[in-house]
C-alpha positions as CSV (number, residue, x, y, z in Angstrom):
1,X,27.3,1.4,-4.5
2,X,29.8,-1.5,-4.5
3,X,33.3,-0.6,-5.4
4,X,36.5,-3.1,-4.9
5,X,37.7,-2.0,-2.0
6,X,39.5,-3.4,1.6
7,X,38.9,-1.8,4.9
8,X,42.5,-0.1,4.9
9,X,41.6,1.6,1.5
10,X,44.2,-0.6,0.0
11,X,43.0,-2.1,-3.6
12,X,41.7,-5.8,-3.5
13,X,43.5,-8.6,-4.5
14,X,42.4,-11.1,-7.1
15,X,44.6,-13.7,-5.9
16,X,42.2,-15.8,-4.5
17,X,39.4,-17.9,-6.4
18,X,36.7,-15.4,-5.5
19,X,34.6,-14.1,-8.3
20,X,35.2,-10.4,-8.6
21,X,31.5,-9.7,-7.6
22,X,32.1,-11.4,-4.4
23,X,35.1,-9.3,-3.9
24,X,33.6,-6.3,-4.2
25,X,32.5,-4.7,-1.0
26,X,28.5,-4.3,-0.3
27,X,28.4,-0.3,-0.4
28,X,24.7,0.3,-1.3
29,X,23.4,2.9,-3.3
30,X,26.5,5.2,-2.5
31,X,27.4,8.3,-4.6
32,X,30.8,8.8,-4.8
33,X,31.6,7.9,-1.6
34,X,34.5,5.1,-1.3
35,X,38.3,5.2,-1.6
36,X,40.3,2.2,-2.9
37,X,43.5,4.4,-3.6
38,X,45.9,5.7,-0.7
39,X,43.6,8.3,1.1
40,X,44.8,12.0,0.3
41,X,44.2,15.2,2.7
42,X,42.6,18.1,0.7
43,X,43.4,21.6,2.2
44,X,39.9,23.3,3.7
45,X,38.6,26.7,2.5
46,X,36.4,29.0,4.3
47,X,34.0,29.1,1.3
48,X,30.7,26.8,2.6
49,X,29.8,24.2,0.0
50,X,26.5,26.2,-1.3
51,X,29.0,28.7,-2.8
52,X,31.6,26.2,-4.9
53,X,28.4,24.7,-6.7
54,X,27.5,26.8,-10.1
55,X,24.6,28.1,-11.0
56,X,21.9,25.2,-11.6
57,X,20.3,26.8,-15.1
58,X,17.0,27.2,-13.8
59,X,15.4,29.5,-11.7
60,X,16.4,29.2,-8.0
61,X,15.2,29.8,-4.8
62,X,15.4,29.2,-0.9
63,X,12.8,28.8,1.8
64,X,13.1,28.9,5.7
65,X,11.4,25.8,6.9
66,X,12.8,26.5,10.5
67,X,15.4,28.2,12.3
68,X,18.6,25.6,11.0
69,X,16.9,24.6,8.0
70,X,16.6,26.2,4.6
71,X,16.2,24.6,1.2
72,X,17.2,25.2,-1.9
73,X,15.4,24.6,-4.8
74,X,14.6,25.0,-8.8
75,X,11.0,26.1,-9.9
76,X,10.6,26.4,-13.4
77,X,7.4,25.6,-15.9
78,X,3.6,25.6,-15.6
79,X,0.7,23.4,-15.8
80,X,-1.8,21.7,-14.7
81,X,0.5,18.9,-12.8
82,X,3.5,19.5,-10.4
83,X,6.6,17.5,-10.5
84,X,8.4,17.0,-7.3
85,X,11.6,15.8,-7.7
86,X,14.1,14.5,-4.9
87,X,17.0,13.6,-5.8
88,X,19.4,10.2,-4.3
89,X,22.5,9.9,-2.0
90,X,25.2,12.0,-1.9
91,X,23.4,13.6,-5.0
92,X,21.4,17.2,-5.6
93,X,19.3,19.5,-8.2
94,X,21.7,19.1,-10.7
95,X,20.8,15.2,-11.0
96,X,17.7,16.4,-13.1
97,X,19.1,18.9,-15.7
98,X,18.3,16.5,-18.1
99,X,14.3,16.3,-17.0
100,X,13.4,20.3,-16.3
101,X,13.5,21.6,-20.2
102,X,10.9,19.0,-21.3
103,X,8.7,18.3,-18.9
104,X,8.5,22.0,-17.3
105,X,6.9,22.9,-21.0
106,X,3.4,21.2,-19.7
107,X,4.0,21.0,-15.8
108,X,5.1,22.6,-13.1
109,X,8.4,21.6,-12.1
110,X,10.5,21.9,-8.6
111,X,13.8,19.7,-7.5
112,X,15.3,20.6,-4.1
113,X,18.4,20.0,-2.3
114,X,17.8,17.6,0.4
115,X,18.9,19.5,4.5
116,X,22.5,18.9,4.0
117,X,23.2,18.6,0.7
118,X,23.7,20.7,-2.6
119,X,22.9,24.3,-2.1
120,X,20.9,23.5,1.0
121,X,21.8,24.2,4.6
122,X,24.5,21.9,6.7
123,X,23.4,20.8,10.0
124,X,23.9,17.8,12.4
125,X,20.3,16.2,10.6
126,X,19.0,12.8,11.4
127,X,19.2,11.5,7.8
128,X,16.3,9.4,8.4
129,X,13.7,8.5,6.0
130,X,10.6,10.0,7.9
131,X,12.7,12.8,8.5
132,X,13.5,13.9,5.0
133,X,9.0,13.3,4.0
134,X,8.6,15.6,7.3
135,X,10.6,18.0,5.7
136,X,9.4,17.6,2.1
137,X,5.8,17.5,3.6
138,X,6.3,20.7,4.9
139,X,7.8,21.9,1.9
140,X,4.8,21.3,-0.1
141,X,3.0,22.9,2.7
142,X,4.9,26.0,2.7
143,X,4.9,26.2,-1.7
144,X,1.1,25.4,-1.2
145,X,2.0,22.9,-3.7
146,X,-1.0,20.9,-5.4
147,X,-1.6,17.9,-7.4
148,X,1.7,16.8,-7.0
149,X,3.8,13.8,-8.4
150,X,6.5,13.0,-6.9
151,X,9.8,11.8,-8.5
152,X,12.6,10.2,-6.6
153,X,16.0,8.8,-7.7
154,X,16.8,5.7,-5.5
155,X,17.4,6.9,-2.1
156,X,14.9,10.2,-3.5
157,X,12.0,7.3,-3.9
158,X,12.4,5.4,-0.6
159,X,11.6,9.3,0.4
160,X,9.0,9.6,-2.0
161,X,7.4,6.1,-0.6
162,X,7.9,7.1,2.9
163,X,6.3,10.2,2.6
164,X,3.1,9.2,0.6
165,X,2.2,6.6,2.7
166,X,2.5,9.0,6.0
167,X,0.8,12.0,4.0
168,X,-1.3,10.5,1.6
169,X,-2.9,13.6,0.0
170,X,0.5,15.1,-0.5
171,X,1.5,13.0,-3.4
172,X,-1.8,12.7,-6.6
173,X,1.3,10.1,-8.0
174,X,4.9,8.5,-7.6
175,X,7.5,7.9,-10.2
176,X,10.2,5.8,-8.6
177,X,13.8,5.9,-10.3
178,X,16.0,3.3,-9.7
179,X,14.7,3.4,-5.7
180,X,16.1,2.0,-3.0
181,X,14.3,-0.1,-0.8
182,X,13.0,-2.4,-2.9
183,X,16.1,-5.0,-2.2
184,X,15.7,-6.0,1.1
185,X,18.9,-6.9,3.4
186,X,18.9,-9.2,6.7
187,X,20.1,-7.5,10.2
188,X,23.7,-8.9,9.8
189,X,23.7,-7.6,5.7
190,X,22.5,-4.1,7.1
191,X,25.1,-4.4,9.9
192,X,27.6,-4.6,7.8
193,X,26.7,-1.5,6.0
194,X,26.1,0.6,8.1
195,X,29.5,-0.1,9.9
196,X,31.8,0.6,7.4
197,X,31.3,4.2,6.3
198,X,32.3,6.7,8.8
199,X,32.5,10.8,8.3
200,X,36.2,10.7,8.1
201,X,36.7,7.9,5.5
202,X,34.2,9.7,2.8
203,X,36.3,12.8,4.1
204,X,39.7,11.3,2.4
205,X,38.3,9.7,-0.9
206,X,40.9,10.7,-3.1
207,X,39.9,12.6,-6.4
208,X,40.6,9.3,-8.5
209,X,38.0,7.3,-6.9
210,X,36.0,10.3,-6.9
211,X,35.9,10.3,-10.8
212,X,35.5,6.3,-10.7
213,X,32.8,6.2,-8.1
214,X,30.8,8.9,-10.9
215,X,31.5,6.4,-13.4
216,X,29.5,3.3,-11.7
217,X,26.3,5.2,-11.5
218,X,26.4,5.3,-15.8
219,X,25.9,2.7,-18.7
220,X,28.0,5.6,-20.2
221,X,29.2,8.7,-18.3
222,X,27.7,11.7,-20.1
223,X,30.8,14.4,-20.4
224,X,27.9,16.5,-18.6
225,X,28.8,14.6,-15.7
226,X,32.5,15.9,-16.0
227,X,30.8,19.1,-13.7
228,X,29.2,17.0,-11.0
229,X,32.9,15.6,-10.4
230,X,34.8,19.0,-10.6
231,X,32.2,20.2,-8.2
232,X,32.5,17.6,-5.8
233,X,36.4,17.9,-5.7
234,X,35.6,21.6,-5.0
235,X,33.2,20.6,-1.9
236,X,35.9,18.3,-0.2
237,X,37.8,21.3,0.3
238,X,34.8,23.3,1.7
239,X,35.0,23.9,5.4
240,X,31.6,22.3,6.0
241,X,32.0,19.7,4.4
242,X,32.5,17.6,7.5
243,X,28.5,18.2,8.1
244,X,28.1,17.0,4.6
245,X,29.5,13.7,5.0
246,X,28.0,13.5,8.4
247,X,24.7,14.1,6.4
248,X,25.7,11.0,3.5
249,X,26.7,8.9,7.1
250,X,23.4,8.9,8.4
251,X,21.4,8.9,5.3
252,X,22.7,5.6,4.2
253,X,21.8,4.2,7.9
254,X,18.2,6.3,7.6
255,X,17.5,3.5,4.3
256,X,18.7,1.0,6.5
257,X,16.2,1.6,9.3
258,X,13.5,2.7,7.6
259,X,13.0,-0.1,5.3
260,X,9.7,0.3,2.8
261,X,9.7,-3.0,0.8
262,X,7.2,-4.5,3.5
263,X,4.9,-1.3,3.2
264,X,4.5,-1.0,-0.5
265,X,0.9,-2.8,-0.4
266,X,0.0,0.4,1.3
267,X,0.7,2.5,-1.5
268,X,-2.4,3.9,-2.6
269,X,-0.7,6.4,-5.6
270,X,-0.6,5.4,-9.3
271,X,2.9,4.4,-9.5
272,X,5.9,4.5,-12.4
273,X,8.7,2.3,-11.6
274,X,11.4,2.8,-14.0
275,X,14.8,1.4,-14.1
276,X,18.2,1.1,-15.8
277,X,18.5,-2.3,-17.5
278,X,22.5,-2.1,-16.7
279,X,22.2,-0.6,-13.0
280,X,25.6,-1.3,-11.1
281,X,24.2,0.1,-7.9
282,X,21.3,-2.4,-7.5
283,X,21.0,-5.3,-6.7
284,X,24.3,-4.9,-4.6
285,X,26.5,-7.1,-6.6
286,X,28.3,-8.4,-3.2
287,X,25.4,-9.4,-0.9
288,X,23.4,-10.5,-3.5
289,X,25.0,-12.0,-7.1
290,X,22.5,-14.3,-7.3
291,X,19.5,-11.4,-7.9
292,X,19.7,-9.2,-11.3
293,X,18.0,-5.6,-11.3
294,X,15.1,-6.8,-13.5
295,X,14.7,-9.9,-10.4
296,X,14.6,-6.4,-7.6
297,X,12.5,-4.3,-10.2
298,X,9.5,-7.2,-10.6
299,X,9.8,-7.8,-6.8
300,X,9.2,-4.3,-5.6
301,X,6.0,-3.6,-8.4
302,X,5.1,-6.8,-7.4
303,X,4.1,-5.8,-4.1
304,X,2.6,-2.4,-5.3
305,X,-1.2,-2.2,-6.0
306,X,-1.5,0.4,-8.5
307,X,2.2,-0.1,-10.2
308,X,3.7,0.2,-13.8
309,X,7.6,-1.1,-14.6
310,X,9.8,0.1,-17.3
311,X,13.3,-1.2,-17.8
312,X,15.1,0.8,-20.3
313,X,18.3,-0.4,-22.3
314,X,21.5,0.9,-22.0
315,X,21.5,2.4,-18.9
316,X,22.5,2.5,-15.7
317,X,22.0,3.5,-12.3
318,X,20.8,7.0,-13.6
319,X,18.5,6.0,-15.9
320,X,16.5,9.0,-16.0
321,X,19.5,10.9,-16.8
322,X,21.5,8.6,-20.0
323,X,18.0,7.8,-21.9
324,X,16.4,11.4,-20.7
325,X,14.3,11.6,-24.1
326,X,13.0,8.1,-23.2
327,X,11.9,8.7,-19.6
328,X,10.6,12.4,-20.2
329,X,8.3,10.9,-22.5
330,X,7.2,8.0,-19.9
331,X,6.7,10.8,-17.3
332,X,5.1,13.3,-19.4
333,X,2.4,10.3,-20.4
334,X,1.4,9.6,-17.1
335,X,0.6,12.6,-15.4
336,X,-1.2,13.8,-18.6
């Protein structure tokens, strides 16, 4: 994400002639993460973060994949075709409440909570990208999941990318969401992002940037969204929620260092590539004001083989979740 922001947390002055994109600082593709109001210390409960989130609406379920590591996930609807969905940064399940009731009437449909996030289990995880397909390879395994598509919101489709080009027969097809790793970022650009972020900063994000940071990721907040934000403020106060943002920490440096945009001639899948034609998030507004999202969005089918764009209006960095009616009816199409 970009947010205005200086390194003391302070807000950003406007005094000097710099455009107020240039001013903002190069955050990519983070989920309520940053604090540009006086940090605030939030008194820790015992309760772990997997029991201050709500019930998801749909039919849950968790599965050991090893001795630290169970998942949480949603399984709802029948069909011929499975829908995979992993969701983005900082995110979990509840990303695609607006995607389950349609498309589970004709498919199969499962989200999961990323290790470390949502209902999931906390752990000291690499949050790199060829760790998170590992673990959604063996996922599938486990499910003996078939004729699978997977469907990734932004940091969730560098995932999905990562993992159908090291396991090819695990994904039939890939529907990308407003995924990272299509903009690419020089050494000193990735540098920078990496450095700034640290487990103790997204620790102290007071609740008023919380409900801003929600706010960048929308065309128009939905009032559904108003949840998602009381139920981060609820997680802050979590005892493990130091793990947690240990987990967003190294996930933002795991799309760093495992960069796709190279690879995507390798992508064998029939691809969807949908974005939001008002996305905040990407391009990153400081790094790059010269590039637009429609400029990133051409760039990255571009390079794919087998690769279909749509850029729907009025919406923004969760597209798939402001115009749902829109991109249920784009997914349902192509897996039918």
């Amino acid at each position: 994400m970009t947010f205005p922001l200086s390194k003391n947390n302070a807000p950003i002055s406007n005094s000097s002639g710099m455009s107020r994109h240039l001013r903002l600082l190069p955050a990519l593709f983070l989920l309520f993460l940053t604090a540009s109001f006086p940090a605030m210390s939030f008194s820790t409960q015992t309760e772990p973060i997997s029991q201050v989130i709500g019930p998801y609406g749909f039919p849950e379920h968790r599965v050991a994949l090893a001795d630290s590591l169970e998942i949480a996930y949603v399984d709802a609807g029948h069909g011929s075709s499975t829908l995979l969905f992993i969701h983005g940064l900082s995110s979990y399940v509840r990303a695609w409440e607006r995607t389950f009731p349609e498309l589970s009437r004709h498919s199969r449909c499962l989200a999961l909570d990323l290790p470390g996030y949502g209902k999931s289990s906390k752990g000291h995880y690499p949050g790199t990208m060829d760790f998170y397909a590992e673990v959604i390879h063996l996922f599938i395994q486990r499910l003996h999941l078939r004729d699978v598509t997977l469907v990734g919101h932004s940091m969730g489709g560098q995932i999905a990318v990562t993992l159908a080009l090291k396991y090819p027969a695990d994904a039939q097809k890939l529907v990308l969401t407003s995924p990272a790793g299509f903009e690419t970022f020089t050494a000193p650009e990735r540098e920078q992002l990496r450095a700034f972020y640290t487990v103790a900063f997204i620790q102290h994000t007071p609740e008023a940037q919380v409900r801003a940071n929600h706010r960048y990721n929308f065309y128009h907040m939905p009032p559904a969204v108003d949840l998602w934000i009381t139920e981060r403020l609820r997680m802050m106060r979590c005892d493990d929620f130091g793990l947690y943002a240990l987990t967003v920490v190294r996930s933002m440096a795991g799309m760093l260092d495992g960069p796709i945009f190279e690879r995507l001639p390798q992508v064998q899948q029939p691809t969807l590539v949908v974005f939001g034609a008002e996305d905040f998030l990407i391009p990153n507004r400081a790094l790059h004001p010269q590039l637009t999202t429609a400029q990133v969005a051409a760039a990255g089918v571009a390079r794919l083989p087998h690769a279909q764009q749509v850029l729907l209006p009025e919406a923004g960095h969760f597209a798939h979740y402001e115009q749902a009616a829109a991109f249920n009816k784009l997914v349902a199409a192509f897996v039918r």
